[in-house]
N, C-alpha and C positions, 0 to 999 in steps of 0.2 A: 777044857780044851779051848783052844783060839777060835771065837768066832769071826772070821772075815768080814761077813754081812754087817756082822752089828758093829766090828769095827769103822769099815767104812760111813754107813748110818753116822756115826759119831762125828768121826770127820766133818761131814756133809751139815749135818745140824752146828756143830762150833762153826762152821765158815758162814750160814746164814743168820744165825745168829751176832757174827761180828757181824756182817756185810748191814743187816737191817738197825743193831743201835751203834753202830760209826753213823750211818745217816740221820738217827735221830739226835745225836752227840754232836751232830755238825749245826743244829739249829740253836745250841744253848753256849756261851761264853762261859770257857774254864779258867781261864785267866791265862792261863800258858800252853805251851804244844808240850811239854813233856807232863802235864797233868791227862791230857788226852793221850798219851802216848801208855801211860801210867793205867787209866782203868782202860785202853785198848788191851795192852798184855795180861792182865786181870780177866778181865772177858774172857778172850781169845781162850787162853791156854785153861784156864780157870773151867770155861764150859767144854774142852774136851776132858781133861780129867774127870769132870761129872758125868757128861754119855759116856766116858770109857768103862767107870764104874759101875754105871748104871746098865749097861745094855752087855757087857762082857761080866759078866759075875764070878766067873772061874778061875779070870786072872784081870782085874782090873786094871793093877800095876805094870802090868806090861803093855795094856790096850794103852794108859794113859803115857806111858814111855813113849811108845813108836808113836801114838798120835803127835806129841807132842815135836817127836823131830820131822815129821811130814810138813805136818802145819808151817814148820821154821825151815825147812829148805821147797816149800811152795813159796813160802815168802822171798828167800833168796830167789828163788829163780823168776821171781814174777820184778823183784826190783830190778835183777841184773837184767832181764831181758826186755821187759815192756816198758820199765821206767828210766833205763839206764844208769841206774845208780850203782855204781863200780861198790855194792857192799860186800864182793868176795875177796878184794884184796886185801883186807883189813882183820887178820886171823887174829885177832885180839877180839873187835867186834863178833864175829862170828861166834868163839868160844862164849862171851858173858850171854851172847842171845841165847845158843842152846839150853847152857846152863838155866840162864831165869826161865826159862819154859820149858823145863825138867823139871824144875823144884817148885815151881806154879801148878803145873799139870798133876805131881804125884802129890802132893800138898791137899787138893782139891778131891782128888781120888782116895785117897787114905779118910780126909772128913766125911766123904758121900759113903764109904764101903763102913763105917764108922757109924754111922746115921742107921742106915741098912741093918748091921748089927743087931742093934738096940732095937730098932722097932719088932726084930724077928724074935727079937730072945734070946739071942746069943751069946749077950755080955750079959 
C-alpha cells in the first residue's frame, strides 16, 4: 500500500539534499551552466527515485513516479511565480522536463529496488 508519510519524507529529503549540494556546487567551476544544470537533474530527480524506493517498498515505482512530477511542477510553480520566468508557455519545454524526470526518477528507483533485491535474497 501507498505510504504518504514516507512519500512525503522522500520529497522533503530530494529537496534538502538538492538545496544543500546546488550550494556546495556553486563554490566549484563546471565549465558551463548546462553541466550544472546536468548533475542538478541527476541529483534532484535521481535522489527522489532512491527515498521513493527506499522508504515506500510496496510500490516504489509509483512513489518515484508522483515524486518525480511534484518535484517538476514545484519547480514550475516556483519559476513561474517567485522568479518570473514565463516556463509555462513553452509546452515543448514542459513535456522534455517531465519526461527527463520520469525516466531519471524510475531509472534510479528500479537500480535501488534492484540493489534491495540482492542483498535480501531475492534474485
Amino acid at each position: 500500500m501507498f505510504n504518504l508519510k514516507n512519500f512525503l519524507q522522500a520529497i522533503g529529503a530530494s529537496i534538502l539534499l538538492t538545496i544543500s549540494i546546488s550550494f556546495l556546487l556553486g563554490f566549484f567551476d563546471l565549465g558551463s551552466f548546462g553541466v550544472f544544470l546536468f548533475v542538478q537533474t541527476i541529483l534532484t530527480y535521481g535522489s527522489i527515485g532512491y527515498f521513493a524506493a527506499k522508504w515506500n517498498r510496496e510500490t516504489p515505482y509509483t512513489a518515484a513516479y508522483f515524486g518525480a512530477i511534484v518535484i517538476v511542477l514545484i519547480s514550475f510553480v516556483i519559476s513561474n511565480y517567485i522568479f518570473n520566468v514565463a516556463i509555462l508557455v513553452d509546452s515543448e519545454a514542459i513535456g522534455s522536463s517531465l519526461s527527463y524526470a520520469i525516466i531519471v526518477s524510475i531509472i534510479f528507483a528500479a537500480i535501488t529496488v534492484l540493489i534491495q533485491n540482492r542483498r535480501e535474497g531475492a534474485i
